[in-house]
C-alpha positions as CSV (number, residue, x, y, z in Angstrom):
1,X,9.2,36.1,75.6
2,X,6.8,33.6,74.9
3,X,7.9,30.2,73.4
4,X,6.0,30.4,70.3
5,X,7.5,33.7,69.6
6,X,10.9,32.2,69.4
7,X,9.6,30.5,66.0
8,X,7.8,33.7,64.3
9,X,10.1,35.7,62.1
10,X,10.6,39.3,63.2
11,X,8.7,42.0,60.7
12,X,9.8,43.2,57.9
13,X,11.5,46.8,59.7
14,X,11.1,50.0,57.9
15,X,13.3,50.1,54.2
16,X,17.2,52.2,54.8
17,X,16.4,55.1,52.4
18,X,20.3,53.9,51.4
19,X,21.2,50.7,50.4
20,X,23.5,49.0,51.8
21,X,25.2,45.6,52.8
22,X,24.7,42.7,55.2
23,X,29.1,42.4,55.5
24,X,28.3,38.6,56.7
25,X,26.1,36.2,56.4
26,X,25.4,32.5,56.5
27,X,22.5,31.9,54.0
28,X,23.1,28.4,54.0
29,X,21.8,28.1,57.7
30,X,18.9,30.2,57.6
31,X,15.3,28.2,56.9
32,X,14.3,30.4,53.9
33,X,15.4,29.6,50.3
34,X,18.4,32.4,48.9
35,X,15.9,33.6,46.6
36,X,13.3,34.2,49.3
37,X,16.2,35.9,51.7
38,X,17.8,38.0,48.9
39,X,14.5,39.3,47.9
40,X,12.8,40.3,51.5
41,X,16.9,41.7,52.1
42,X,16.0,44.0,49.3
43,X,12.5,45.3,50.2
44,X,14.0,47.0,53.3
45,X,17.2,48.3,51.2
46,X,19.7,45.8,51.8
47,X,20.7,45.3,48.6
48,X,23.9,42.9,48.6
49,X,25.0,40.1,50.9
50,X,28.5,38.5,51.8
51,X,28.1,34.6,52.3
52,X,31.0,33.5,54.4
53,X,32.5,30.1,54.2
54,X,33.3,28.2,57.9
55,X,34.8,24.6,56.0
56,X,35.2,23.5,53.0
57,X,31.5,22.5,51.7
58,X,30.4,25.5,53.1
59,X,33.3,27.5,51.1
60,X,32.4,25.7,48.0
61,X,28.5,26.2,48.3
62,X,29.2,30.0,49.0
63,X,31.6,30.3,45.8
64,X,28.9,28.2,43.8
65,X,25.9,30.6,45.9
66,X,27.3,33.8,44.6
67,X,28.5,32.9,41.0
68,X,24.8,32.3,40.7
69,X,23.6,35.5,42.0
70,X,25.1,39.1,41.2
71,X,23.6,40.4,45.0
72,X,25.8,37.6,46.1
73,X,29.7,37.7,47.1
74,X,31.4,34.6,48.8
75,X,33.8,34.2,51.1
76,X,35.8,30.7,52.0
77,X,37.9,29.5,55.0
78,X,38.2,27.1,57.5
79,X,36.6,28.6,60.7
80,X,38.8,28.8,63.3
81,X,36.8,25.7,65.1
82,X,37.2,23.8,62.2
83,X,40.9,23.8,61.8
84,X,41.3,21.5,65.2
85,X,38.7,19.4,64.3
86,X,40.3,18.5,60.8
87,X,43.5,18.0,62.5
88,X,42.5,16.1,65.5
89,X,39.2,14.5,64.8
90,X,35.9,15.5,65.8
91,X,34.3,11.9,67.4
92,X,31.3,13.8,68.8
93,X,30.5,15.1,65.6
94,X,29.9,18.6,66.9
95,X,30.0,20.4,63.7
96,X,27.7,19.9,60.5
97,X,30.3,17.5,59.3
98,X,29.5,14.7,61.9
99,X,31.8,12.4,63.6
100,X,35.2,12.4,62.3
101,X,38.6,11.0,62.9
102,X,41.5,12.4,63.1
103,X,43.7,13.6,60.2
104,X,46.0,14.8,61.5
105,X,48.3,18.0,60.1
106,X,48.5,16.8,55.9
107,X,44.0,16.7,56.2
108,X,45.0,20.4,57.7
109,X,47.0,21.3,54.6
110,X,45.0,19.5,52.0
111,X,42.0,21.7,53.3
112,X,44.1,24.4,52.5
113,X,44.7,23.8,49.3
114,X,40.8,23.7,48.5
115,X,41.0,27.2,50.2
116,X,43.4,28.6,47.9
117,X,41.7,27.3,44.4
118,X,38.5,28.5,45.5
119,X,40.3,32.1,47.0
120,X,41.3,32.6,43.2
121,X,37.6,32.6,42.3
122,X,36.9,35.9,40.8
123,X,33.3,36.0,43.0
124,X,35.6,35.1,45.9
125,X,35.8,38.4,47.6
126,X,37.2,37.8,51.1
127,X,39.8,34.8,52.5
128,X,37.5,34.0,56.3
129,X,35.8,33.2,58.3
130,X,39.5,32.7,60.3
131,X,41.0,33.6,63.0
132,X,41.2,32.3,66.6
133,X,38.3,31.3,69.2
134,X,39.4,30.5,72.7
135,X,35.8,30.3,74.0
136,X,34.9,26.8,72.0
137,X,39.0,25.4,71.2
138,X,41.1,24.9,74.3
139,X,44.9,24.2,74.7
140,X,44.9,21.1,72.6
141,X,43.2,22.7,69.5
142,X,45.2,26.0,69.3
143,X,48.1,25.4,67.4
144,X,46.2,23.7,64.7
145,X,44.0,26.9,64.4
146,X,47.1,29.4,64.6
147,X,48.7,27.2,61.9
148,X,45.2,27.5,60.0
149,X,45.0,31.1,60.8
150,X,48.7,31.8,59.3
151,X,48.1,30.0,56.1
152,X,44.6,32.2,55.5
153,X,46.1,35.5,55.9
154,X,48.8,34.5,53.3
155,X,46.0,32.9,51.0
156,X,44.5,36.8,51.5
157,X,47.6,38.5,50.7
158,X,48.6,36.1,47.9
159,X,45.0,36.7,46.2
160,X,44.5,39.9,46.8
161,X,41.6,39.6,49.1
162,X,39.9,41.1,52.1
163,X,41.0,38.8,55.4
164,X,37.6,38.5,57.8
165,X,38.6,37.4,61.1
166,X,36.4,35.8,63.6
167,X,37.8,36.7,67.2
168,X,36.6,35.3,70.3
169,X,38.2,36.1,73.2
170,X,41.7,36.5,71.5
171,X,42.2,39.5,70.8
172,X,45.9,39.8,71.8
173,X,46.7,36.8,70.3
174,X,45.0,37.8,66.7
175,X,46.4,41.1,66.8
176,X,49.9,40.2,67.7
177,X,49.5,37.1,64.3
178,X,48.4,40.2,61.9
179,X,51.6,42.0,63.0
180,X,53.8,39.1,62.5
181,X,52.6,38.4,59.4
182,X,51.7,41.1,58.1
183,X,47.9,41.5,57.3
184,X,46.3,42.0,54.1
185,X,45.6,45.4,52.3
186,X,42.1,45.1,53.5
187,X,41.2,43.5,56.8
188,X,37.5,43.2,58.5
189,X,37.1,42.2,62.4
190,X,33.4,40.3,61.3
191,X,31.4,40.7,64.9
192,X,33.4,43.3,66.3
193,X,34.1,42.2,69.9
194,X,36.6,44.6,71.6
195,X,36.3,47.3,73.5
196,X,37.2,50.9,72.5
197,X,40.8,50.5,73.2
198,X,41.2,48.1,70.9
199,X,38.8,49.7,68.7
200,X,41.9,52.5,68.4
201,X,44.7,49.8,67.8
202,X,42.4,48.9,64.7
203,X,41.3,52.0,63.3
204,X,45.9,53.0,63.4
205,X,46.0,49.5,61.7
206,X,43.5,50.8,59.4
207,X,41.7,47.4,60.0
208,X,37.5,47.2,59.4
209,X,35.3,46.5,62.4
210,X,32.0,45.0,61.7
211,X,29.6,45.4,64.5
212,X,26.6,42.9,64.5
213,X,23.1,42.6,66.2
214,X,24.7,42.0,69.6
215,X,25.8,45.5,69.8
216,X,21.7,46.5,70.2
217,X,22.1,44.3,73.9
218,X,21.4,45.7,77.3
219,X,24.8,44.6,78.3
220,X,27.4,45.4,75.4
221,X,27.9,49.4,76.6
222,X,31.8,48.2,75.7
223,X,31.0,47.3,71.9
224,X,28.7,50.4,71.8
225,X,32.2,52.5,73.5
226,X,34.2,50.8,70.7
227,X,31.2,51.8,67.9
228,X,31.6,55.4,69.5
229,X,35.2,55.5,69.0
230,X,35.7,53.7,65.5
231,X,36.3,56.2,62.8
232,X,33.0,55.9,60.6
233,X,35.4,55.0,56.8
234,X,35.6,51.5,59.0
235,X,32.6,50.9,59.8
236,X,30.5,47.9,58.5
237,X,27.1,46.4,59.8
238,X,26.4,42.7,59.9
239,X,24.3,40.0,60.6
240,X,25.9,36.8,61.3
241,X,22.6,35.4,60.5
242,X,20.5,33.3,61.6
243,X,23.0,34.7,65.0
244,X,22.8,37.3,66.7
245,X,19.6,38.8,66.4
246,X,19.1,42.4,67.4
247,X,17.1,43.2,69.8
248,X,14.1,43.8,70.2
249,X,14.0,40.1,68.9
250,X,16.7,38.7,70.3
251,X,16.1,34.7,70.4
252,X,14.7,34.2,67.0
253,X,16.3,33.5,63.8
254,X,18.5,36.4,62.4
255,X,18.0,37.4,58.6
256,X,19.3,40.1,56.1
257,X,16.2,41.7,56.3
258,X,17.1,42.8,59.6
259,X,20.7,45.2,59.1
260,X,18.2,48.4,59.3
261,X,17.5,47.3,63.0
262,X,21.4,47.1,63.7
263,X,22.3,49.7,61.7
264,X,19.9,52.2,63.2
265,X,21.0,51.3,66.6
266,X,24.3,52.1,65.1
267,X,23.5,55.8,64.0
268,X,22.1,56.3,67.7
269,X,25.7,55.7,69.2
270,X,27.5,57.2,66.5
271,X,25.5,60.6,66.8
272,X,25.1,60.4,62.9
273,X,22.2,60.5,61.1
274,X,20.7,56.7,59.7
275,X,21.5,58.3,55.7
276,X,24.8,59.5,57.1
277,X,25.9,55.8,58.2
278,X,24.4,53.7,55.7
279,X,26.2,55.7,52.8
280,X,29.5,55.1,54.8
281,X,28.7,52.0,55.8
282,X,28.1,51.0,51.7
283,X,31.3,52.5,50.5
284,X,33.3,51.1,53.4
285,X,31.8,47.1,52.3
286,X,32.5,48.1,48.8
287,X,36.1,49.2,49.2
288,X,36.6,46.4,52.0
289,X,35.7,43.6,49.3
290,X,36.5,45.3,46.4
291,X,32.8,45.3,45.1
C-alpha cells in the first residue's frame, strides 16, 4: 500500500440493513469530532457506540461523552497497562499521561476509588477496559495489574455491570481470576483473542466474545475457528477504533463506520446470513450492557 493511503479514510461501506452496535470504541483517539463519527456510524447502520475507558481521564471523558449523547454508552477502568504504571511510575512517559513517578500501591487504590463513583453512573454501562496483558507488562508489572484486575471485577459485580476484559496473551491466567472470583452476571472478552478451545470454555461460562477487525486477517484462521465455534447469543462485533482496521484497509485509521466490514466477514465464517448476525449481534450488545 502506498504511503499516502495510510492517511485517506476508508469509504463509507454499504449500510447493515440491521442496526447494530460498535461493542468498543475509543472516540476520544480517533481524529474526527464525536458528532462527525456518530453521524457517518449511523449512515451505514451502526447506530449506537460503547466508549471504553483505559485510565482515569479517559473514564471520566467517556462517562461525561455519553451522558451527552443518547447513541453513546461509557465504560471506565484502569487498562490493564495502566495499573503498573500508577503503581510503579511511568518515567518514559509511554502512555497519554506522560512521565510519571511512582505511586506506589495507595495511587493504585485511590484510582480505584474514581472507578467505583464513576461505575455507579447510570450511563456507565460496563466496569473495563481490565484485565491482564503479558505482551506490553512483564514480571515486575503483574501483580499490580492482577490486584487492579480483582478490584474491577468486584466494582462489576457490586454495580451491577457488564465486566469487558482486555486479554493479551493471558488467557489462563484471566480465566483462572474469573473463576476465583467469580465473574459478573454479564461478561464480554472485548478483541476476542483465543482459539476455539477456549472459545468453548467461554461460551459453558456463558461469557461474550467480541471479535474485532483483526479477525478479517490472512493469518487469524484460529480467531476465525473460535468465530465458527462461538454460539451466535455471544456474539458481538467491535472496532477497537482507530485499531484494528479490517482488512481490506488494514493500516489506516479504524472508525465506527466500519463494523459492516467486520461484521460481514463475520457472517462468512459463521455460515449465517449478514441480517441473521447483525439482529443477534444487537440483542447480544443490548443484553450484555443492559441497553
Amino acid at each position: 500500500m502506498a504511503p499516502q493511503d495510510k492517511n485517506t479514510p476508508p469509504p463509507l461501506p454499504e449500510p447493515l440493513r440491521v442496526a447494530v452496535a460498535d461493542s468498543h470504541t475509543h472516540l476520544d483517539m480517533q481524529q474526527s469530532t464525536v458528532e462527525e463519527a456518530l453521524a457517518k456510524a449511523a449512515s451505514v447502520g451502526v447506530t449506537t457506540v460503547v466508549q471504553v475507558g483505559c485510565d482515569l481521564a479517559g473514564s471520566r471523558w467517556a462517562a461525561d461523552t455519553a451522558a451527552a449523547y443518547d447513541s453513546v454508552h461509557a465504560t471506565v477502568a484502569l487498562h490493564p497497562n495502566e495499573a503498573p504504571r500508577v503503581v510503579l511510575g511511568d518515567p518514559e512517559g509511554t502512555s497519554r499521561q506522560g512521565a510519571r513517578e511512582a505511586g506506589g500501591d495507595g495511587a493504585l487504590d485511590a484510582a480505584l476509588a474514581e472507578i467505583d463513583k464513576l461505575a455507579a453512573l447510570p450511563q456507565v454501562r460496563g466496569v473495563g477496559e481490565t484485565g491482564l496483558d503479558y505482551f506490553r507488562t512483564g514480571p515486575e508489572g503483574m501483580a499490580a495489574q492482577e490486584r487492579s484486575f480483582r478490584a474491577h471485577i468486584e466494582i462489576a459485580k457490586r454495580h451491577g455491570k457488564a465486566l469487558v476484559i482486555h486479554d493479551r496473551e493471558a488467557h489462563e491466567d484471566v480465566l483462572r481470576i474469573l473463576r476465583e472470583e467469580g465473574a459478573p452476571e454479564r461478561t464480554v472478552f472485548h478483541c476476542y483473542s483465543g482459539d476455539a478451545e477456549m472459545a468453548e470454555i467461554c461460551a459453558a461460562a456463558g461469557y461474550y466474545m467480541s471479535f474485532a477487525g483483526n479477525v478479517t486477517f490472512k493469518n487469524a484462521q484460529p480467531l476465525r475457528d473460535a468465530l465458527a465455534v462461538a454460539p451466535p447469543e455471544l456474539v458481538l462485533v467491535e472496532t477497537d477504533a482507530p485499531f484494528l482496521t479490517p482488512a481490506p484497509y488494514r493500516g489506516r485509521a479504524n472508525a465506527p463506520y466500519l463494523i459492516p466490514v467486520t461484521l460481514r466477514a463475520m457472517a462468512e465464517v459463521k455460515g449465517m446470513t449478514e441480517d441473521a448476525l447483525a439482529t443477534a449481534v444487537a440483542a447480544n450488545t443490548a443484553r450484555a450492557f443492559g441497553l
